[in-house]
C-alpha positions in Angstrom: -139.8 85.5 231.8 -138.2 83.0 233.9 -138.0 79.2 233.7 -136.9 77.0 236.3 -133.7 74.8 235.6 -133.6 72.2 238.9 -130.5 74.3 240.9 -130.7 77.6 238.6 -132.8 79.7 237.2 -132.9 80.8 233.1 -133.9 84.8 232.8 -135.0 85.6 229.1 -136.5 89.1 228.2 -137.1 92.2 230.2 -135.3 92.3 233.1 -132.8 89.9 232.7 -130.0 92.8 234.0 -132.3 93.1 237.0 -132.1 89.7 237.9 -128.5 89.4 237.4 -127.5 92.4 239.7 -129.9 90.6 242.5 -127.7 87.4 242.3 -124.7 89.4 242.3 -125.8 91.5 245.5 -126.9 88.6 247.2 -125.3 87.3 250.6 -123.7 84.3 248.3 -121.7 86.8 246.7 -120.4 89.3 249.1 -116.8 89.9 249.1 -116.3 87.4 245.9 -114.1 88.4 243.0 -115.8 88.7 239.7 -114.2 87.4 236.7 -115.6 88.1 232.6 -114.3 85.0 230.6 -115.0 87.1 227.0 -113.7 87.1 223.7 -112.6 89.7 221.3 -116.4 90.2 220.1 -117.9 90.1 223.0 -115.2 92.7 224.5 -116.0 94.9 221.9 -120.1 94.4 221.6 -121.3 93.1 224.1 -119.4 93.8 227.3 -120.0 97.8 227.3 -123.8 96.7 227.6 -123.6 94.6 230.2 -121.5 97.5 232.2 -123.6 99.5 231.3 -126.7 97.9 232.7 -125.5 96.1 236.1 -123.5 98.5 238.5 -121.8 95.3 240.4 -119.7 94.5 237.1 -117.8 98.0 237.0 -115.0 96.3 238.8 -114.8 92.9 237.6 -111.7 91.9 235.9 -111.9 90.6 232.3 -110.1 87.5 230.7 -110.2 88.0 227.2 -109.5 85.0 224.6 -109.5 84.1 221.3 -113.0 83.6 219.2 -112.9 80.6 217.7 -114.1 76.7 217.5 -110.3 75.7 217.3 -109.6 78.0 220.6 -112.2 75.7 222.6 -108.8 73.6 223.7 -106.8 73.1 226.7 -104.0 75.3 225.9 -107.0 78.2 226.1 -107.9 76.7 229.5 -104.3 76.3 231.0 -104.4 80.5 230.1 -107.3 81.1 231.7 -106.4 78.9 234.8 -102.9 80.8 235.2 -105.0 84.1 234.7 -106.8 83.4 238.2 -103.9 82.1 239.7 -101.9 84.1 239.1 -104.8 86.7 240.5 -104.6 84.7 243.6 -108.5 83.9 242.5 -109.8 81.8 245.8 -113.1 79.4 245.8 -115.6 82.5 246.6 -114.9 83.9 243.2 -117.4 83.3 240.2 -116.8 83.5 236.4 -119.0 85.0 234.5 -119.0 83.5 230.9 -120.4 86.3 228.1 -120.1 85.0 225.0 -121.3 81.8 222.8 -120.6 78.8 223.1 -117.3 78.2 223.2 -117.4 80.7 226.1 -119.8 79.2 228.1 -118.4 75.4 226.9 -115.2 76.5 228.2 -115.8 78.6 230.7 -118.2 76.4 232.5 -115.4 73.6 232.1 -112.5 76.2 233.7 -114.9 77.2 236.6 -115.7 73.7 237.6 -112.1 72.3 237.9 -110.2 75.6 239.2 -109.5 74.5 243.0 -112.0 71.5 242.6 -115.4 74.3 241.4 -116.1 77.7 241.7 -119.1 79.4 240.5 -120.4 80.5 237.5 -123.3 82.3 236.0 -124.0 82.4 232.0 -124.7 85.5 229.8 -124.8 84.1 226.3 -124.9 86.4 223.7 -125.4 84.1 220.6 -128.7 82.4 219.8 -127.5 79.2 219.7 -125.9 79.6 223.1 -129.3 81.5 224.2 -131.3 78.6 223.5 -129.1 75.6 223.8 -125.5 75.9 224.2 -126.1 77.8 227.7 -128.6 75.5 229.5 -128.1 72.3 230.6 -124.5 72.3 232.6 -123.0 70.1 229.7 -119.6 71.8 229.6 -116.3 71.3 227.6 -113.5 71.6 225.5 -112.5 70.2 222.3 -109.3 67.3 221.9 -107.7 66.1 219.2 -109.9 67.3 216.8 -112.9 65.4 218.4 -115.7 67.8 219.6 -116.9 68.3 223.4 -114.4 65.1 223.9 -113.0 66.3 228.0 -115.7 67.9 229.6 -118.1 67.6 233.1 -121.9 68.0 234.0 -122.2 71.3 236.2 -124.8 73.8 236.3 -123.9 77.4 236.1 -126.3 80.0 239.2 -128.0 81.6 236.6 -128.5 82.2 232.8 -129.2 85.9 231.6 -130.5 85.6 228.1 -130.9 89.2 226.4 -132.0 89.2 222.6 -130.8 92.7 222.0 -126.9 91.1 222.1 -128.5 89.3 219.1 -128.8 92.6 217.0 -124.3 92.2 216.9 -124.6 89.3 215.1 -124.3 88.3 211.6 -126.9 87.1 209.2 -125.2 84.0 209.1 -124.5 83.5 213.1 -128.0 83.7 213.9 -129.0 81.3 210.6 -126.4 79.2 212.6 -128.0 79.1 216.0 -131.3 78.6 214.6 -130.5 75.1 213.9 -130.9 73.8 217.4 -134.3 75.7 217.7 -135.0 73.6 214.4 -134.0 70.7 216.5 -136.6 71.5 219.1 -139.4 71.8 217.2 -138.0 68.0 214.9 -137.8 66.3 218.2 -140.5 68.1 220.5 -143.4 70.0 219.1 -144.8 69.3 216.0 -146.9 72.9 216.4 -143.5 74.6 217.1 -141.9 73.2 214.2 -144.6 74.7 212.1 -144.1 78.1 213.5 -139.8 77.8 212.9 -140.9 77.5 209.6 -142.7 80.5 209.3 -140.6 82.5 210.6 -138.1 85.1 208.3 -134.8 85.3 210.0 -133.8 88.7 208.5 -137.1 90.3 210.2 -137.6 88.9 213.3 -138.8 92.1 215.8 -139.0 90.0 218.6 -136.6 87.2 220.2 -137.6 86.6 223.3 -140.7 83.8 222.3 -138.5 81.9 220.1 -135.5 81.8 222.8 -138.3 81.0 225.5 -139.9 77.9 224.0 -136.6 76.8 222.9 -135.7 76.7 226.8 -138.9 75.4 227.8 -138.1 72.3 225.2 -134.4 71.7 226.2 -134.8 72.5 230.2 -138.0 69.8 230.3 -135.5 67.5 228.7 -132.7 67.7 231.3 -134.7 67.7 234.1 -136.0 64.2 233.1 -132.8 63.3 232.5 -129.8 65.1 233.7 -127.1 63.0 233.0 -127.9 62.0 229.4 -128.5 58.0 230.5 -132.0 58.3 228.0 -134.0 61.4 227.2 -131.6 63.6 227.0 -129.9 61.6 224.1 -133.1 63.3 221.8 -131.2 67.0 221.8 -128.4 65.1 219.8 -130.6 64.9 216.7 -128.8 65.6 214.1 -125.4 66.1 216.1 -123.5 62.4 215.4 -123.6 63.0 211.7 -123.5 66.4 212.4 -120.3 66.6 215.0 -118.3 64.0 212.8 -118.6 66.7 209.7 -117.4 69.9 211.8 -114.9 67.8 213.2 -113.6 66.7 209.8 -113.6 70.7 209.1 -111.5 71.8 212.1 -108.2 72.3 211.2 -108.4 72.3 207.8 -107.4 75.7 206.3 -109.5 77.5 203.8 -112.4 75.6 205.0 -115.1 76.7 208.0 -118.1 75.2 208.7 -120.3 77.1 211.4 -121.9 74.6 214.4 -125.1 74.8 213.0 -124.3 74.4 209.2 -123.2 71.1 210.5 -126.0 70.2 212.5 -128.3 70.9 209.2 -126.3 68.9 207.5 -126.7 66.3 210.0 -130.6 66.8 210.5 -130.5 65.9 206.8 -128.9 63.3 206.7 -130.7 61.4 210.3 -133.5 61.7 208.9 -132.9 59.8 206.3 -132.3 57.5 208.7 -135.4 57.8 210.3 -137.1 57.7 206.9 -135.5 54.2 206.4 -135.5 52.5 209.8 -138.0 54.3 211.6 -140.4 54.5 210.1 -140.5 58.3 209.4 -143.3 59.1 206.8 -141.4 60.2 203.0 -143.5 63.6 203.5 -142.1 64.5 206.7 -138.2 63.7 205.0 -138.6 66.2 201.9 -140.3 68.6 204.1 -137.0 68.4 206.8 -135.0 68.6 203.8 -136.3 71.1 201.8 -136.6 73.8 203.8 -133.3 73.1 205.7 -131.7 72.7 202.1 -133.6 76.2 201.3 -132.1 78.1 204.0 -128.4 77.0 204.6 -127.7 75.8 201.5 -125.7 73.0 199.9 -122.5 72.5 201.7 -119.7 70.4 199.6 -118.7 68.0 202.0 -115.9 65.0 201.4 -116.7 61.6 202.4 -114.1 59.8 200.3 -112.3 59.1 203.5 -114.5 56.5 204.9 -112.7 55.1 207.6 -111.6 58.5 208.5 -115.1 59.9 209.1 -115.9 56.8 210.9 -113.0 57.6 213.6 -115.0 60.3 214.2 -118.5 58.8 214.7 -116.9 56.2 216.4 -115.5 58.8 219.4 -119.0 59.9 219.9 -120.3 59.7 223.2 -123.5 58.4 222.6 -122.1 55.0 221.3 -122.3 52.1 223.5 -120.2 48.8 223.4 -118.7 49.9 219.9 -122.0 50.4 218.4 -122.7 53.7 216.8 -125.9 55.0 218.5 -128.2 57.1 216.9 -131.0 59.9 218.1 -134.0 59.4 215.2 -137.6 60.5 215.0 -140.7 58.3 214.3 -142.3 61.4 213.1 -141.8 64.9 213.5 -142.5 65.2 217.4 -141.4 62.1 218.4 -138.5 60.7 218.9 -136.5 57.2 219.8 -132.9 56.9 221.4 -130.0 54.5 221.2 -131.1 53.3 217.6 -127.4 51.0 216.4 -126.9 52.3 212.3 -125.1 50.7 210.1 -121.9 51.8 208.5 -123.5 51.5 205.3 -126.7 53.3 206.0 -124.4 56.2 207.6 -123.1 56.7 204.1 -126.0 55.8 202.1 -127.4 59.0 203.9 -124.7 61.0 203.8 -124.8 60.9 199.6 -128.3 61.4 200.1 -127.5 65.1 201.2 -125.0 65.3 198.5 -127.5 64.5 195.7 -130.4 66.6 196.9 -131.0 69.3 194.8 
């Protein structure tokens, strides 16, 4: 299955491998080094595959960083960009970023600015990379504690999505990925939404539909708006509250709080919102709630730092003007961009998750 992403194409499902060893062989990439940005994991699970399966990789040399949220820095990047200098890497080269994504992120970000851009082509190996992280060419690092905060638009030459790299992963790295395809169905489809909820994590056979309509969702988005100046904004459902809680995580030791356990959380709590300025229907709140409460959980999160946690939604890229922008829904399906929240409301919402349940 292929779907079209304006400058690139996204490969997901059976002859994905194929695909990729055509780009590689193609005139474009004659006589170019070949660099694999990877981390330990992905070394160890999913790199042997994907040598494996595409002849053209044999010789390609391997960067290997640190896993890790608090890795997705610029020390990590200055590393990788002495790596390829130090390899005399010209501007024919291209990266090829396996991994999640804080690979792909940061990756992306180190292709774009080595020498003013050079190429690179995604294989995520995560779901939430698979069917978000990956797609879209929004790349970047992490800054003083402030998520995504340096970063560029760029789109990699190809995506290669293969579900089986999903069979290394943790029960609770897939329940974290499957918060953006939650997203997609809350902001998108109503139908899809219906089948998300359906579906058993610990027994899914098959992969590739779920990382397909994902796709579908998230690449009809971007190509209506590339740049994030409207549409776009509606894939940050749940990510302002969200973003501001995993930032106030980072760094803290003892504590770790996956991407997606903080976009629940954040779904949660803007939907509230919703609920109270926009007119979302009470039903369609508890039903958000419940069955994102019944599958990640309560998290204990601590607010008692107000003007602390409002630093952090105050960084957040949507704002505009020093107003704290919201992405809400009008209904499941449906939703509206740029919506100003109150301080108040933000809170208000946030000890709504805290008392549920």
């Amino acid at each position: 299955m292929k779907v079209n992403a304006s400058t690139y194409n996204v490969h997901v499902g059976e002859g994905v491998f194929k695909a990729l060893e055509e780009l590689l062989a193609s005139d474009k990439y004659k006589n170019s080094n070949i660099y694999i940005i990877a981390d330990e994991n992905s070394v160890e699970h999913c790199l042997p595959i994907l040598l494996d399966e595409v002849e053209s990789l044999k010789e390609a040399g391997v960067l290997q960083i640190e896993s890790g949220e608090e890795n997705k820095n610029l020390q990590t990047c200055i590393d990788i960009w002495g790596a390829l200098t130090d390899g005399n890497v010209d501007r024919k080269a291209v990266v090829i970023n396996l991994g999640g994504g804080v690979i792909g992120d940061m990756g992306g970000f180190v292709a774009s600015t080595y020498k003013r851009g050079i190429d690179f082509i995604n294989i995520p190996t995560t779901l939430l990379s698979q069917v978000d992280a990956s797609i879209g060419g929004k790349l970047g690092i992490d800054f003083e504690r402030l998520k995504n905060h340096i970063g560029v638009f760029n789109n990699p030459q190809g995506v290669f999505a293969h579900a089986g790299f999903l069979s290394t992963l943790s029960y609770e790295e897939l329940r974290s990925g499957y918060a953006e395809v939650i997203k997609h169905g809350i902001i998108a489809d109503a139908d899809y939404w219906k089948k998300v909820k359906r579906t058993d994590l610990e027994s899914v056979e098959d992969w590739d539909d779920i990382i397909f309509r994902s796709i579908e969702i998230k690449n009809k988005i971007v190509l209506e708006d590339p740049t994030e100046q409207g549409a776009r904004k509606s894939l940050n459902f749940g990510h302002t509250i969200g973003h501001a809680i995993e930032s106030s995580f980072l760094g803290i030791e003892g504590k770790h709080l996956l991407h997606g356990e903080a976009i629940a959380i954040g779904m949660i709590c803007e939907a509230f919102v919703s609920y109270k300025i926009a007119d979302l229907p009470l039903n369609e709140l508890d039903d958000i709630t419940d069955y994102i409460l019944a599958l990640y959980g309560k998290q204990d999160i601590d607010i008692s730092d107000e003007e602390g946690f409002m630093n952090y939604l105050k960084n957040d890229k949507k704002n505009q003007a020093g107003e704290t922008r919201f992405t809400l829904i009008s209904r499941v399906g449906n939703y509206l961009v740029d919506k100003q929240v109150s301080q108040d409301l933000i809170f208000e919402a946030l000890n709504f998750y805290k008392k549920e349940r």
